[in-house]
Structures are given as structure tokens and as C-alpha cells.
TORKOL-4160 file (C-alpha; in steps of 0.2 Angstrom, whole numbers, padded with zeros to 4 digits, m for minus):
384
<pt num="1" X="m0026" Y="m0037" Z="m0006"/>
<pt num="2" X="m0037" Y="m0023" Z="m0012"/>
<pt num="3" X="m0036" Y="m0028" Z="m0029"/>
<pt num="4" X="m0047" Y="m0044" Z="m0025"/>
<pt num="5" X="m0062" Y="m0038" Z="m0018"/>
<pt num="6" X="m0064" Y="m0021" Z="m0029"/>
<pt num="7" X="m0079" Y="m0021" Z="m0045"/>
<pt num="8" X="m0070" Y="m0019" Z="m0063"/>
<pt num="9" X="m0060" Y="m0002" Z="m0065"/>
<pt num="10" X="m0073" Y="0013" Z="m0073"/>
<pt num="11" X="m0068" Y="0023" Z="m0088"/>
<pt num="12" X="m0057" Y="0036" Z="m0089"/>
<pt num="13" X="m0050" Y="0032" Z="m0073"/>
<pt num="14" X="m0035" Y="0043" Z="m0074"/>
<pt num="15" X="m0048" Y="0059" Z="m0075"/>
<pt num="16" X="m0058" Y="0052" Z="m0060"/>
<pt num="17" X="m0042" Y="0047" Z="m0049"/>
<pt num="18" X="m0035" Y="0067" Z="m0052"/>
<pt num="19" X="m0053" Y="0075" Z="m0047"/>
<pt num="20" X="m0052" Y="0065" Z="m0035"/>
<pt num="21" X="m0037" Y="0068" Z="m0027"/>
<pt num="22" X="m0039" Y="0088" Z="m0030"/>
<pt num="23" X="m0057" Y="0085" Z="m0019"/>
<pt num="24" X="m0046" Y="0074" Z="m0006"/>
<pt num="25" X="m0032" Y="0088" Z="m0004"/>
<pt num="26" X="m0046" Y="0102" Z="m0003"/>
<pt num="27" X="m0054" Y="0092" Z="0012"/>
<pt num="28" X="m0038" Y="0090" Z="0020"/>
<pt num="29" X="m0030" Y="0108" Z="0019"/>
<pt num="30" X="m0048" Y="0115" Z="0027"/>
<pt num="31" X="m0048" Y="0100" Z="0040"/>
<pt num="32" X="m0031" Y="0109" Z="0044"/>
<pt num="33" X="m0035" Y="0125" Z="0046"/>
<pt num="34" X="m0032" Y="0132" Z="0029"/>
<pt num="35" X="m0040" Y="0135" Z="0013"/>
<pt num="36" X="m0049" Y="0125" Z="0000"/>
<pt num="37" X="m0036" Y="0127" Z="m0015"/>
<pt num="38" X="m0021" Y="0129" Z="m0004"/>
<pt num="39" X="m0015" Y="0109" Z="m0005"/>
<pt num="40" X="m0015" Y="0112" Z="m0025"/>
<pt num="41" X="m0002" Y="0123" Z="m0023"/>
<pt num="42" X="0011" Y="0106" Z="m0023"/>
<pt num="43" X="0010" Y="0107" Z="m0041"/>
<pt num="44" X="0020" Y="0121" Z="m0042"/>
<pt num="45" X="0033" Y="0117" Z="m0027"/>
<pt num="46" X="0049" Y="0112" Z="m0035"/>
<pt num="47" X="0057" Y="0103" Z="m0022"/>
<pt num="48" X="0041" Y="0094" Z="m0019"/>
<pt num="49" X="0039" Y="0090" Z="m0039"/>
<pt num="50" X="0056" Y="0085" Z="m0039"/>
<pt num="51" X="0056" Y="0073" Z="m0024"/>
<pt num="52" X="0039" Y="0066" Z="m0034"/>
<pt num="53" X="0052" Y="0063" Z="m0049"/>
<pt num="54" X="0062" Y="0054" Z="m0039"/>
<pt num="55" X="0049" Y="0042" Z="m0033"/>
<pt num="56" X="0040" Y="0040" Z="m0049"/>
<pt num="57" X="0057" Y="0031" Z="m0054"/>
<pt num="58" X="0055" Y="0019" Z="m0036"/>
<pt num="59" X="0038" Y="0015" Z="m0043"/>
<pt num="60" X="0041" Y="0012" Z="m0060"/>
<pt num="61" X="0054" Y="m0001" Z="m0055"/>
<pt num="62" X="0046" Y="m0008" Z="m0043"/>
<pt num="63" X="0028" Y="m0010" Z="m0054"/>
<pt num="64" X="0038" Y="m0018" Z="m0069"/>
<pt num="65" X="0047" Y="m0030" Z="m0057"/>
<pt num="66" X="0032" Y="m0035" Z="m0051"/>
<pt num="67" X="0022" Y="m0035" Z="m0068"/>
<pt num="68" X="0035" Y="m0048" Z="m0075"/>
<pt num="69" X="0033" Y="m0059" Z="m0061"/>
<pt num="70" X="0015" Y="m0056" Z="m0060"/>
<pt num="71" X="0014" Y="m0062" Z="m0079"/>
<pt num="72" X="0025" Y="m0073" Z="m0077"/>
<pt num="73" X="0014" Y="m0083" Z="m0062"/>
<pt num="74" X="0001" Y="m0082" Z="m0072"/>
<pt num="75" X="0004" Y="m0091" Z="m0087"/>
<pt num="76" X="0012" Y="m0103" Z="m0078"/>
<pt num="77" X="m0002" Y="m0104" Z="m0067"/>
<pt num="78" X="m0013" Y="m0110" Z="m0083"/>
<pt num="79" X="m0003" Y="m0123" Z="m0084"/>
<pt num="80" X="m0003" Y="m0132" Z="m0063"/>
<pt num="81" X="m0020" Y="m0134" Z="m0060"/>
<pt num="82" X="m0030" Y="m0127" Z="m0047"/>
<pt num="83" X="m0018" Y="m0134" Z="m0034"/>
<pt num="84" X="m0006" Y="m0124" Z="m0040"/>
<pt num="85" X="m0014" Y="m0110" Z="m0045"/>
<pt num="86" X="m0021" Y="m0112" Z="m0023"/>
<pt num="87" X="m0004" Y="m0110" Z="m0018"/>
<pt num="88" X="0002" Y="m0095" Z="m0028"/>
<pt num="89" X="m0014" Y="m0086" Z="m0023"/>
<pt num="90" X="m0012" Y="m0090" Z="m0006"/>
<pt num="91" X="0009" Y="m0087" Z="m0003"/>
<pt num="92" X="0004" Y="m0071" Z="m0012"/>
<pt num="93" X="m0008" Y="m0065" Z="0000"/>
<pt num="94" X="0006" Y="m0071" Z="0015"/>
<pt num="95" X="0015" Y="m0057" Z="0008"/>
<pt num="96" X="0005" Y="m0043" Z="0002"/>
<pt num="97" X="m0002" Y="m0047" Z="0018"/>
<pt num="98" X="0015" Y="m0044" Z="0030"/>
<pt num="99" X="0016" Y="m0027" Z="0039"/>
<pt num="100" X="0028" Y="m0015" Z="0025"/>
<pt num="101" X="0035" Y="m0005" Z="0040"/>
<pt num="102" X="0040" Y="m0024" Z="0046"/>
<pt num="103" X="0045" Y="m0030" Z="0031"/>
<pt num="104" X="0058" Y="m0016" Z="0028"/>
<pt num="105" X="0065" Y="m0015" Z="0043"/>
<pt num="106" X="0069" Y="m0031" Z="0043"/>
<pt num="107" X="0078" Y="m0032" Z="0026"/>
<pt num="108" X="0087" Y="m0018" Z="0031"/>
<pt num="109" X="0091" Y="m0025" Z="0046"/>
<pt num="110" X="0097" Y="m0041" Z="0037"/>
<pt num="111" X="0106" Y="m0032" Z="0024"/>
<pt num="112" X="0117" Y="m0019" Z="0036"/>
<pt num="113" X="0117" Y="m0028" Z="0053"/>
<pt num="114" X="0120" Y="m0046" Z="0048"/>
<pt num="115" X="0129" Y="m0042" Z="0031"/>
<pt num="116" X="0135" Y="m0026" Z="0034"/>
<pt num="117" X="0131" Y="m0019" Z="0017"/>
<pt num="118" X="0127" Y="m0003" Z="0011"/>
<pt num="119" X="0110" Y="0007" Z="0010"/>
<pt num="120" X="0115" Y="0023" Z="0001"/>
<pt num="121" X="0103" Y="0033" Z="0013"/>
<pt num="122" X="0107" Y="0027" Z="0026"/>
<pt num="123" X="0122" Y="0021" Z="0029"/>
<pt num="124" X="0131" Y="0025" Z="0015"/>
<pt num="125" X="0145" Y="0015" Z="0005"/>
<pt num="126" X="0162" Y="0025" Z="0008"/>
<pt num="127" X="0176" Y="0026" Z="m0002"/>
<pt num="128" X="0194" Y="0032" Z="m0002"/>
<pt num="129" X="0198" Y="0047" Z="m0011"/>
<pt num="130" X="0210" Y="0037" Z="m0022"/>
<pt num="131" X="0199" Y="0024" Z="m0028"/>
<pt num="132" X="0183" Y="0035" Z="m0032"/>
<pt num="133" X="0177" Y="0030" Z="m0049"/>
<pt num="134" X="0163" Y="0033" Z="m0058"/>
<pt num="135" X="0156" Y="0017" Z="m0059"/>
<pt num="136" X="0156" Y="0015" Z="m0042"/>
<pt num="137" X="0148" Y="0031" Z="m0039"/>
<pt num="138" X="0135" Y="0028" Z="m0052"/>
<pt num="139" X="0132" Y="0012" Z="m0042"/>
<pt num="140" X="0131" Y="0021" Z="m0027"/>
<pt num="141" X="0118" Y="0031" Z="m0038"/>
<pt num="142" X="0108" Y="0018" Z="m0044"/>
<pt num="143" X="0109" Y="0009" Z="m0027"/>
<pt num="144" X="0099" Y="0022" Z="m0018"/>
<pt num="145" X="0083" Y="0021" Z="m0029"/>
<pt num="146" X="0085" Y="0001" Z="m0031"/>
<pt num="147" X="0084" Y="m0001" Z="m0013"/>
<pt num="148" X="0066" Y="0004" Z="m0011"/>
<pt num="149" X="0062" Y="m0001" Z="m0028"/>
<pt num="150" X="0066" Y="m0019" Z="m0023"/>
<pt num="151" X="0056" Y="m0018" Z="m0007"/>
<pt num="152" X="0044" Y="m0010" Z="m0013"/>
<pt num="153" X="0039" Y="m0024" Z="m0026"/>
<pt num="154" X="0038" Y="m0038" Z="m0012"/>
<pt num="155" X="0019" Y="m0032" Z="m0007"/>
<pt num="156" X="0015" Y="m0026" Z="m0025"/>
<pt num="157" X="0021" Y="m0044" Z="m0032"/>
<pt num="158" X="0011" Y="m0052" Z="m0018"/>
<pt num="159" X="m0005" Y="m0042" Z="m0022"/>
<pt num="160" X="m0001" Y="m0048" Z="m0038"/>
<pt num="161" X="0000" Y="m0067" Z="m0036"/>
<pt num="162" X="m0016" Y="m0066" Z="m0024"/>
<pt num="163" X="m0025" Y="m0059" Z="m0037"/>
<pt num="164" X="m0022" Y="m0070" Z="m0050"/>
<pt num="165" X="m0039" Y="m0075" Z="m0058"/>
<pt num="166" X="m0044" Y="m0059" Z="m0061"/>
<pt num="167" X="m0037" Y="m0048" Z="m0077"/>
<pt num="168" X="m0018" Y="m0042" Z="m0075"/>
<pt num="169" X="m0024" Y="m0024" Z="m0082"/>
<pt num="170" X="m0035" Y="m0022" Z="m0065"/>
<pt num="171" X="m0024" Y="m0030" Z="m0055"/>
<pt num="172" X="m0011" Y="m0016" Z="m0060"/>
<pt num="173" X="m0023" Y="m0002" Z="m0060"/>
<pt num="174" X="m0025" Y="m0004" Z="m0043"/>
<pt num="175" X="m0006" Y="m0006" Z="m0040"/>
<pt num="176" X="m0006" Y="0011" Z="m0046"/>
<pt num="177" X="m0017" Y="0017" Z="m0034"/>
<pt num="178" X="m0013" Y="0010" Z="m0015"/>
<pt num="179" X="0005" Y="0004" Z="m0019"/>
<pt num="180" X="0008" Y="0023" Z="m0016"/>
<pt num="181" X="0003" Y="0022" Z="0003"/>
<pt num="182" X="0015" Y="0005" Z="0003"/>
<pt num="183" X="0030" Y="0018" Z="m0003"/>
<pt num="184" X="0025" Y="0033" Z="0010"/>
<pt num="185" X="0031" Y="0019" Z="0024"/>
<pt num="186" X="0046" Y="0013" Z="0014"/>
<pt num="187" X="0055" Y="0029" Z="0009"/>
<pt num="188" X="0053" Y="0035" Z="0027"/>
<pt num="189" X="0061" Y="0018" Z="0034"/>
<pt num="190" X="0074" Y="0021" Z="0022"/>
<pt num="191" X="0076" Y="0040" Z="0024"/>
<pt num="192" X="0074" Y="0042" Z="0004"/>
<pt num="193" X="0072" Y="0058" Z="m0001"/>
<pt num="194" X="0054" Y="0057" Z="m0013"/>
<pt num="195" X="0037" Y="0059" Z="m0012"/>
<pt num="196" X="0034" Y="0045" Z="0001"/>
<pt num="197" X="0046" Y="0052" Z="0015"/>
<pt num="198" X="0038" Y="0072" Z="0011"/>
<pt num="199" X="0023" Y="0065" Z="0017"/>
<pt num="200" X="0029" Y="0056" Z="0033"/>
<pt num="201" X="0036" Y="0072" Z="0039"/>
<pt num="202" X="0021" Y="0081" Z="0036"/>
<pt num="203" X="0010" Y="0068" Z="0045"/>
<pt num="204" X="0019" Y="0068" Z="0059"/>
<pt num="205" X="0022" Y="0085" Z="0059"/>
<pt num="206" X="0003" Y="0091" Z="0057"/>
<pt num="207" X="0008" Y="0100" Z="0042"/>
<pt num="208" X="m0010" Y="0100" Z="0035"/>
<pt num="209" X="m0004" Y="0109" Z="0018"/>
<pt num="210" X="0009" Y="0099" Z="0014"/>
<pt num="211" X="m0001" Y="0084" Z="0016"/>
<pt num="212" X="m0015" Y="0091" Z="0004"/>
<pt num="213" X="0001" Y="0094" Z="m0007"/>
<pt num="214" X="0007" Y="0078" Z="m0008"/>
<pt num="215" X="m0008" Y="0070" Z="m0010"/>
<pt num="216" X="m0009" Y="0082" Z="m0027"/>
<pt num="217" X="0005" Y="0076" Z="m0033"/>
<pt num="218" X="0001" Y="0057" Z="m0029"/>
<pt num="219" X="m0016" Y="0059" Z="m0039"/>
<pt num="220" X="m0007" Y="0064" Z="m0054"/>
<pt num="221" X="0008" Y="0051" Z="m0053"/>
<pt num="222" X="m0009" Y="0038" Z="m0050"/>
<pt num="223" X="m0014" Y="0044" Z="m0067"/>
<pt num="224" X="0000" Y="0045" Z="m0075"/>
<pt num="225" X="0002" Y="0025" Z="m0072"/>
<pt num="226" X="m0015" Y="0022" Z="m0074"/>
<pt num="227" X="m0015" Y="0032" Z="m0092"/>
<pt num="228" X="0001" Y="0020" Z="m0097"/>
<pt num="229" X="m0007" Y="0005" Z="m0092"/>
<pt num="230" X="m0023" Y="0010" Z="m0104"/>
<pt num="231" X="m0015" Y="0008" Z="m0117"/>
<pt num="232" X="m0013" Y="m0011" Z="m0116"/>
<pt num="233" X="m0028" Y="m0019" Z="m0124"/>
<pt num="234" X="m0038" Y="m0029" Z="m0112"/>
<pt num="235" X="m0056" Y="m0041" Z="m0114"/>
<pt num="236" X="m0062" Y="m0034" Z="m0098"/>
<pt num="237" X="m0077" Y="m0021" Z="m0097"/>
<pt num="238" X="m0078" Y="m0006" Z="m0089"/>
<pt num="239" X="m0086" Y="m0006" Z="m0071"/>
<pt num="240" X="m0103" Y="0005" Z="m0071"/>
<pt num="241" X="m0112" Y="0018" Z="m0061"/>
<pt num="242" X="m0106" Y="0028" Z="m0045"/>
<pt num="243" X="m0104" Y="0013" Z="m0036"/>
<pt num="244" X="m0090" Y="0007" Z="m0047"/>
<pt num="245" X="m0083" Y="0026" Z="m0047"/>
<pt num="246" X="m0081" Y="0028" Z="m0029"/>
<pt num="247" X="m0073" Y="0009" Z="m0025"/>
<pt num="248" X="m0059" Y="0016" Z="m0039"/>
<pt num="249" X="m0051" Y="0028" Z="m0028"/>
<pt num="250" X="m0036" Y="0027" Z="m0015"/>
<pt num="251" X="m0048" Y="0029" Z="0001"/>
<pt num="252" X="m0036" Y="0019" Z="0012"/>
<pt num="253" X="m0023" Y="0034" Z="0006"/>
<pt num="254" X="m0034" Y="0047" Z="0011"/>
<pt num="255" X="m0037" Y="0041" Z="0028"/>
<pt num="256" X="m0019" Y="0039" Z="0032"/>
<pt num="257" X="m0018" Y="0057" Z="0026"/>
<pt num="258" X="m0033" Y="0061" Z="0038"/>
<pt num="259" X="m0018" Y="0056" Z="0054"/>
<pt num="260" X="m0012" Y="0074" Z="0050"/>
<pt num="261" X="m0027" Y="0080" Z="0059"/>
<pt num="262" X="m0036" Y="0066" Z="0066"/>
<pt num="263" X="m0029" Y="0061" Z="0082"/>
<pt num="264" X="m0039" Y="0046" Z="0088"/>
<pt num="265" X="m0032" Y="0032" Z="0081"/>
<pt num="266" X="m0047" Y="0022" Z="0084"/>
<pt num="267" X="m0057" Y="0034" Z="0075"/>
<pt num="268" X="m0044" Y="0031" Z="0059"/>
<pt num="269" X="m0044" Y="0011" Z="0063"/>
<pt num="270" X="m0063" Y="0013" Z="0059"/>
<pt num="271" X="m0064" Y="0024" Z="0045"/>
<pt num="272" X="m0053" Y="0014" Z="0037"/>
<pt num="273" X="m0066" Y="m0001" Z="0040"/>
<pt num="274" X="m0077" Y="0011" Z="0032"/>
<pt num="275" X="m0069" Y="0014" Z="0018"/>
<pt num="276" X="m0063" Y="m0006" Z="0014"/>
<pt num="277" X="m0080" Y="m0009" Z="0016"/>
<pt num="278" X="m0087" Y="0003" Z="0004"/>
<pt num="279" X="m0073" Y="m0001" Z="m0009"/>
<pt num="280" X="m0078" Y="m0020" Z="m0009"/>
<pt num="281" X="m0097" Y="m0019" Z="m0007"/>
<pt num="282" X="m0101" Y="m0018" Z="m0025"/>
<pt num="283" X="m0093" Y="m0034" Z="m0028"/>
<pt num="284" X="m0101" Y="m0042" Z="m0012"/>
<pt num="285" X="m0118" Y="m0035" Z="m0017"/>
<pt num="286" X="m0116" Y="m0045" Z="m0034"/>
<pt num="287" X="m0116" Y="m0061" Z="m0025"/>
<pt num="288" X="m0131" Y="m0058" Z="m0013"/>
<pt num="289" X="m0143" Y="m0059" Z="m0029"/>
<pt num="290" X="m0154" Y="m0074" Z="m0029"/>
<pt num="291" X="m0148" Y="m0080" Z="m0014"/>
<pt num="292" X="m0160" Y="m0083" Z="0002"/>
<pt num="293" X="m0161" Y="m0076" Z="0017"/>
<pt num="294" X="m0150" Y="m0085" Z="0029"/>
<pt num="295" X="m0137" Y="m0087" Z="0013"/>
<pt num="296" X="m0138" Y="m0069" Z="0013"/>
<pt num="297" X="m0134" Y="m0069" Z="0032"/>
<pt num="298" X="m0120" Y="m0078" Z="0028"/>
<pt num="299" X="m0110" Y="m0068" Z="0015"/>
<pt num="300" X="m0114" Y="m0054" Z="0026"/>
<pt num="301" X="m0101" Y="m0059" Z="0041"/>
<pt num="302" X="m0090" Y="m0068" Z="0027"/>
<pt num="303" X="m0088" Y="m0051" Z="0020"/>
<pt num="304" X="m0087" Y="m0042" Z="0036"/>
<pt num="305" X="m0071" Y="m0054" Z="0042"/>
<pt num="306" X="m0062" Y="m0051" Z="0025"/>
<pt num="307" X="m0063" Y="m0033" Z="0026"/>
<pt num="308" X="m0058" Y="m0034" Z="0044"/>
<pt num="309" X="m0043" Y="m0044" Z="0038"/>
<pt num="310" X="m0037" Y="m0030" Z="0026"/>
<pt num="311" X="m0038" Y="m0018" Z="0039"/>
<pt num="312" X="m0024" Y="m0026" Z="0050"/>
<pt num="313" X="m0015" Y="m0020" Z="0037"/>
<pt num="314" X="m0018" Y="m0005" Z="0035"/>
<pt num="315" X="m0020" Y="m0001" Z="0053"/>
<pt num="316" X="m0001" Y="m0005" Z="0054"/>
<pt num="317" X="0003" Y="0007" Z="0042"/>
<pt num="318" X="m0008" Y="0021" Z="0051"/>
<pt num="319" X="0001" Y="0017" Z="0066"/>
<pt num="320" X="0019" Y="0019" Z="0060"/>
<pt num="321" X="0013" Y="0035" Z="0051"/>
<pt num="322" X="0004" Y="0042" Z="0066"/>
<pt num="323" X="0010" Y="0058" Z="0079"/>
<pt num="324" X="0004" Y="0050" Z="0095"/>
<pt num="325" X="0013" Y="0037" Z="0105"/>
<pt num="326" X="0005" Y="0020" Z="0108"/>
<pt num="327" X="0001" Y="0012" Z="0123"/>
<pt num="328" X="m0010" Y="0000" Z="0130"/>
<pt num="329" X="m0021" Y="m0016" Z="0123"/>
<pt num="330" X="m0021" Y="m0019" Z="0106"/>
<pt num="331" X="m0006" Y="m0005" Z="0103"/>
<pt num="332" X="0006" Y="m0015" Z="0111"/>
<pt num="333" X="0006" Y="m0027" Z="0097"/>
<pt num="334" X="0011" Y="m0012" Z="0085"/>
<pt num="335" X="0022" Y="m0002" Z="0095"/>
<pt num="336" X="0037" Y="m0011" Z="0088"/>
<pt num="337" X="0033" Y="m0005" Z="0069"/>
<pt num="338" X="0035" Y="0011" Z="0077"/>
<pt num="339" X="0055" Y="0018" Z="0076"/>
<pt num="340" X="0056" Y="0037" Z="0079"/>
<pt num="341" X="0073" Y="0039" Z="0086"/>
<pt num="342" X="0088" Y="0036" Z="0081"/>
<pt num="343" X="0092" Y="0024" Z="0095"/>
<pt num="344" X="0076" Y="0013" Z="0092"/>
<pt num="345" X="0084" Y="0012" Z="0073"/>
<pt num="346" X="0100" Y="0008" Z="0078"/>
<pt num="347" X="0094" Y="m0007" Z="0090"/>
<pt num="348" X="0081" Y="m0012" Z="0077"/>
<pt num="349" X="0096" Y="m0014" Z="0065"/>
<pt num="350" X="0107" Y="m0024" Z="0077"/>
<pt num="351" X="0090" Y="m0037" Z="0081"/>
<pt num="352" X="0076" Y="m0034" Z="0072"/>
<pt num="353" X="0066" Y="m0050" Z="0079"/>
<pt num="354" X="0053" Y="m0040" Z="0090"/>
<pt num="355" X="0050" Y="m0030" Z="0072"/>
<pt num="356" X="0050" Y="m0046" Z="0064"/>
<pt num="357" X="0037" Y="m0055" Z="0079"/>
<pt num="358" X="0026" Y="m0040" Z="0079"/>
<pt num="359" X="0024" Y="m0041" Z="0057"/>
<pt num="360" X="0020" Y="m0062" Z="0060"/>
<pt num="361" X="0009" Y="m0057" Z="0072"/>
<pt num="362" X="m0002" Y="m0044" Z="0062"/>
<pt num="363" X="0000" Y="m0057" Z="0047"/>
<pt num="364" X="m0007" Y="m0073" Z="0056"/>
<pt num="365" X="m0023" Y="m0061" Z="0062"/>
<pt num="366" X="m0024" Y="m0057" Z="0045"/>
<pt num="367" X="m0022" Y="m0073" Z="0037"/>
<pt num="368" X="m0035" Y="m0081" Z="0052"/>
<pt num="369" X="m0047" Y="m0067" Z="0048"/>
<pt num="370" X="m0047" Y="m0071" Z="0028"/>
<pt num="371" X="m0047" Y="m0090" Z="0030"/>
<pt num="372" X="m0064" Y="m0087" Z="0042"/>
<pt num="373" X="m0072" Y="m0078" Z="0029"/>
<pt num="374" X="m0067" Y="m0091" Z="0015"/>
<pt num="375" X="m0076" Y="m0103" Z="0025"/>
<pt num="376" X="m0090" Y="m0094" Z="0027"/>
<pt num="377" X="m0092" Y="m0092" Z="0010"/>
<pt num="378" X="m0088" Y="m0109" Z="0005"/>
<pt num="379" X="m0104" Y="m0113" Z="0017"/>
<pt num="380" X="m0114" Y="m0103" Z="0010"/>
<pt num="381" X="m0113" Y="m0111" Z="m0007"/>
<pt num="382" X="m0115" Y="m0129" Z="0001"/>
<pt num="383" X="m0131" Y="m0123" Z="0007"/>
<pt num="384" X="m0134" Y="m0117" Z="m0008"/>
């Protein structure tokens, strides 16, 4: 739900997401060991380009899926009341708010173990050499980008619906931005062969270059989108000042391509805090104004448990992304989400309910977290 708490999007965007995502690949490639402008040389890799193509057709299906239910929602929205209007914000935050890495290996798991159909990479639909035809193949085809297409839009149409209230423009923008991490974890649970799945390698691997490569390429597919979304008019200003500049980047992104080289996870876990908080706090800094002391106090923790809530999320990606095994305490709760063996793939496909368990729990923690903070807030303006 990072869409809910960042200030209005900034001019020129696209320029700003580019520079910085050249900056972030620079930082990465010399945090690896290599040189400053080695990352950039992604844009001229042709199977890394090509695997980009390949997910930029993932994401465009995906985005207009869930731009037509978003709209959709909202209009009719406009039309329940705020009791409605409640219970599409909050069903969308349930599932923007569920673990992907979760979330994906249980749909596949549903979708080959208990109906035993088809996913193209991964268990691919065979046929007889006699009855080959080329609609089924161009089904086949088309099957194996609309499989992570359609997942893919479940947390964007939930980020979506829990943003409703603010304008659809902004709400796509930052789609654009952070849905890319939400495709790195989905096109390595279903092996597909894009951008999303180069990077999983690479993380895992410690290829520190190939990171900073990918992450080139993913600052110019953000803009790409963003520069399409520009051109539909829109009422709402342009956010100002460096504040507004920084929230309007794909931190979370960045950090998760930091697990190339930084091994302690706790040190990720609270860099990402970091970085959620500093996203958000121009928006939480607008509210303190005028407010006294203890109201002030108030906000503070309100803001601190919602940012706390988005990191859950997050923290589950990082751990399915991550080189080190997990063990012990908290990392029990996410070692399901991780599958790195074929075996562990295999039995997650036949029962996915310990995948499934792990995601309800991560969501509930979420979920409790955002509901503390609400009513922190709502006490705030009691007092007031």
C-alpha cells in the first residue's frame, strides 16, 4: 500500500525515475566490487533487453487489468456511500497486503496440483504430434505470459482499491514503480523467462553487475509507463521540493537489490523501515501542522506502526529473494515462502497449506499493525 501514504507525484517524473535508477545501479555495481558505469552496460545486453520485452508485455496486462477494475471500483464507489467505499478500501488492502511469493505458489499450486492444468513454464501442456495446431500453440503462447500477467494484477488491483480516494493517475504512477519488485518474485515462482526472473538469479547468485543491469533496464520500463500514464489529463498538482522528489522513487526496489551484497537480513529488514519511512514522512509531516504536542506524539507512533505494517510485506519479499538460509525466531514464520529446490517445489504444489499459513500469518501482522495505527489516528483527531 505504498501508493497510500506517498505526497503527490513531482514533474517529470519519468526523467527523475531514469537518473535515479542509473544512480542506484552505479551504487550497486561499486557496492559489488566493480565499477561505477559497469551496471549501465544492461542497456546494450540483448538477451537482457529481450527478457525486459518480455516482461513489459506481463506488466502491461497486468496494469490494464487492474486499471479497469480499479476505475471500475471507483465510480461505483461514488455511488455506495462510505460504507461501501470502507469495505473496498479495506478487502483491497487484505490483498495488496498478502505475501506475492504466497500468493503465487498457492495459485499455482491450486491450478496444477488440484486441477491439474497447464503452466507453460513450468509444467507445460503436451500434445501429440498429430493433433499439433496452431491455435493450440498460439494458446500455449499466449498462456505463458497470461499466467504471470493474471497474478501479477491481484496486488496491483488490491493497491488499487486501497487507494481509492486518492487520484487514479497517482495511484498508477506508483503501480509503475513498485509493481516491478511484485514481478521479480512472480516470474521466479513461475520460472518465466523476463526481467523479473534475471534478477532473481543474479540476487541469489551475487552477481553484483547483473543486478546494477537490471535495475537499468527497470528504471527505463518505470518510465516508459510513467511517460504513457502522463498523458491522461488529471486535476491533481504536482508534488514540490526534494522531499516530494525522493518519496517518488522505487527505494523498497533498491533495497531488495542491495541482498546482492548485503548479507544481514536484519540489516535489509531495517533499511527498508528506513526507506518506507522516508517515502511517507512528507505526507505525515503535513498533518503534524497546527497540532499540539501530545497530538503530535500521537501521529508519531500511528505513523511509525503503519510503516511497520508495510514492511511485513516487503520483508517477505527480501526473504524469498535472499542467498542465506533462514533460521531461528521470527525466520521461521518466512521460511515456507522460501522454495529453492526442486523437491521443496514439488511438495509445495502437491500441499501448499504451510505456503498458504505462512502468507495469513504475515497478512494478519500486517493487517493488526495498520488497524493500530488507524486507531491512533482516529484518537488523535478526537482529542483534537
Amino acid at each position: 500500500m505504498i501508493s497510500t501514504v506517498l505526497p503527490d507525484p513531482p514533474r517529470l517524473l519519468p526523467v527523475r525515475v531514469v537518473l535515479g535508477g542509473m544512480l542506484a545501479s552505479g551504487v550497486i555495481a561499486i557496492g559489488g566490487g566493480a565499477g561505477f558505469f559497469s551496471g549501465w552496460s544492461g542497456l546494450f545486453d540483448v538477451d537482457l533487453l529481450v527478457r525486459g520485452g518480455r516482461s513489459v508485455l506481463v506488466f502491461s496486462l497486468a496494469l490494464l487489468t487492474a486499471a479497469s477494475l480499479g476505475c471500475m471500483l471507483s465510480w461505483l464507489t461514488e455511488y455506495g456511500g462510505h460504507v461501501v467505499t470502507a469495505a473496498v478500501v479495506f478487502l483491497g488492502r487484505w490483498v495488496a497486503q498478502f505475501p506475492v511469493a504466497a500468493l503465487t505458489w498457492s495459485l499455482v499450486g491450486w491450478w496444477i496440483g488440484s486441477l491439474g492444468r497447464p503452466v507453460e513454464t513450468l509444467m507445460p501442456f503436451q500434445l501429440d504430434v498429430d493433433l499439433k495446431d496452431w491455435r493450440l500453440m498460439l494458446g500455449a503462447e499466449l498462456w505463458e505470459y497470461l499466467a504471470p500477467a493474471l497474478i501479477l494484477a491481484v496486488p496491483l488491483s488490491g493497491e488499487l482499491m486501497g487507494g481509492i480516494g486518492k487520484p487514479l493517475r497517482a495511484r498508477l504512477h506508483s503501480l509503475c514503480l513498485h509493481g516491478m519488485a511484485w514481478l521479480i518474485v512472480i516470474e521466479d515462482v513461475l520460472q518465466f523467462m523476463g526481467w523479473g526472473e534475471w534478477m532473481a538469479q543474479a540476487t541469489r547468485a551475487g552477481e553484483a553487475v547483473n543486478v546494477a543491469s537490471g535495475l537499468v533496464v527497470s528504471a527505463w520500463i518505470s518510465a516508459f509507463f510513467c511517460t504513457l500514464l502522463n498523458a491522461f489529463p488529471t486535476s491533481q498538482g504536482s508534488g514540490a521540493g526534494a522531499l516530494a522528489t525522493v518519496s517518488w522513487l522505487p527505494w523498497p526496489l533498491w533495497v531488495m537489490a542491495l541482498s546482492v551484497s548485503l548479507l544481514a537480513q536484519e540489516k535489509l529488514w531495517l533499511l527498508m523501515w528506513v526507506v518506507i519511512g522516508v517515502m511517507s514522512f512528507p505526507r505525515f509531516f503535513s498533518k503534524l501542522r497546527g497540532l499540539s504536542a501530545a497530538q503530535q506524539s500521537f501521529y508519531w507512533v500511528s505513523w511509525s506502526f503503519e510503516t511497520l505494517s508495510q514492511l511485513v510485506v516487503w520483508v517477505a519479499a527480501i526473504a524469498t529473494l535472499h542467498s542465506q538460509s533462514l533460521a531461528g525466531g521470527v525466520m521461521r514464520i518466512l521460511k515456507p515462502l522460501v522454495i529453492t529446490t526442486p523437491g521443496q517445489a514439488a511438495q509445495n504444489l502437491s500441499n501448499p497449506a504451510q505456503m498458504l499459513n505462512a502468507g495469513f500469518v504475515l497478512l494478519g501482522a500486517s493487517i493488526v499493525l495498520h488497524l493500530l495505527g488507524r486507531l491512533l489516528m482516529l484518537g488523535t483527531r478526537d482529542r483534537g
